[in-house]
DOTORVO-106585 format. One line per field, with one value per residue (C-alpha): x, y, z; residue number from 1. Coordinates in Angstrom, 2 decimals, padded with zeros to 5 digits. Example, Ala and Ser with C-alpha at 12.3 -4.5 7.8 and 13.67 -1.06 7.14 Angstrom:
2
east = c(012.30|013.67) $
north = c(-004.50|-001.06) $
up = c(007.80|007.14) $
pos = c(1|2) $
***
This chain:
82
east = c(024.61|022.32|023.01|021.98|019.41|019.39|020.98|021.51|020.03|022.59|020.13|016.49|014.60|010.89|008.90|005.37|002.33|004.27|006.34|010.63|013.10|016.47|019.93|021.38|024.68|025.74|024.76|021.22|018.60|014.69|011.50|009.72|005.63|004.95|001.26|001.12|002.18|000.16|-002.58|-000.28|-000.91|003.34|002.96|000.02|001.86|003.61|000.29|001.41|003.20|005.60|006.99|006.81|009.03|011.43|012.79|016.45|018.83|020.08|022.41|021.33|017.06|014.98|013.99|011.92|011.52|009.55|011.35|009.52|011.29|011.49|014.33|016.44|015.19|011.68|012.60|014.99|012.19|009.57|010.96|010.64|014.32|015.47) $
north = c(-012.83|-011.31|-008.63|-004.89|-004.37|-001.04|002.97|004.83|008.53|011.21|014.38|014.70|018.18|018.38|019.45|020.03|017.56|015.75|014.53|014.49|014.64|012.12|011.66|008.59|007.84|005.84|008.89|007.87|010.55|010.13|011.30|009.75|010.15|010.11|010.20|006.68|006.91|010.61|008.51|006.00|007.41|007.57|009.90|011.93|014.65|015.26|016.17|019.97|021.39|023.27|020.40|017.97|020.90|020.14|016.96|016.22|013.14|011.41|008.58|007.81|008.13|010.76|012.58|015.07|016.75|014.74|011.58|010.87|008.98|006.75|004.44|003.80|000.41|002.14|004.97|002.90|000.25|002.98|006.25|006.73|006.96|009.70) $
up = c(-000.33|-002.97|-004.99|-005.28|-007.89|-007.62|-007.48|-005.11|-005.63|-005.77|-006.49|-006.45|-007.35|-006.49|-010.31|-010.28|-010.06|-007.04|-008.94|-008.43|-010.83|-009.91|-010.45|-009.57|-008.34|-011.49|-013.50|-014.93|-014.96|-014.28|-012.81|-009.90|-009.44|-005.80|-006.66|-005.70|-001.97|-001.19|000.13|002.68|005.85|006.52|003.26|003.91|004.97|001.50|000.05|001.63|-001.01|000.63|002.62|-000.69|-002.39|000.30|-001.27|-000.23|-000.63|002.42|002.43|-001.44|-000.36|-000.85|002.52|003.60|007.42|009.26|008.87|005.76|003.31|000.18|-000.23|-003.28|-004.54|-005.30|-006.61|-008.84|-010.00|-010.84|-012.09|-015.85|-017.23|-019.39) $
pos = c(1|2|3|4|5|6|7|8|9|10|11|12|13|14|15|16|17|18|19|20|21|22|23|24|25|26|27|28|29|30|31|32|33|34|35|36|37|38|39|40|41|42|43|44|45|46|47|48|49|50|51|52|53|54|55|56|57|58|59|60|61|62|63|64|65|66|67|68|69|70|71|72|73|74|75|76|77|78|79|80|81|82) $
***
């Protein structure tokens, strides 16, 4: 059975530039640049800034309405720790 390589997210506020600013559950802090995934048609709809700014954690992802979301393991292996 392999083992997790990752955090889950325990907070996520959206900051400017589309980019989010996370907590994970083990306490670490970072930002995440969803710059990267604007142009993936499943994203597309985050380039609306209103909805982006409506960033939420669910079960330890980061959501949005829509059923858009971005799981843990990604947002673990590219946000820039702080």
């Amino acid at each position: 059975m392999g083992r997790k390589t990752y955090e889950l997210l325990k907070d996520a506020t959206a900051l400017d530039d589309y980019r989010i600013a996370v907590v994970f559950a083990n306490g670490e802090r970072g930002i995440f640049d969803c710059r990267p995934y604007l142009s993936m048609g499943y994203y597309k709809p985050l380039n609306d800034p209103a909805l982006f700014k409506r960033v939420g954690v669910s079960y330890g992802w980061l959501n949005w309405p829509g059923d858009i979301d971005i799981g843990a393991d990604d947002v673990w292996a590219d946000a820039v720790r702080s």
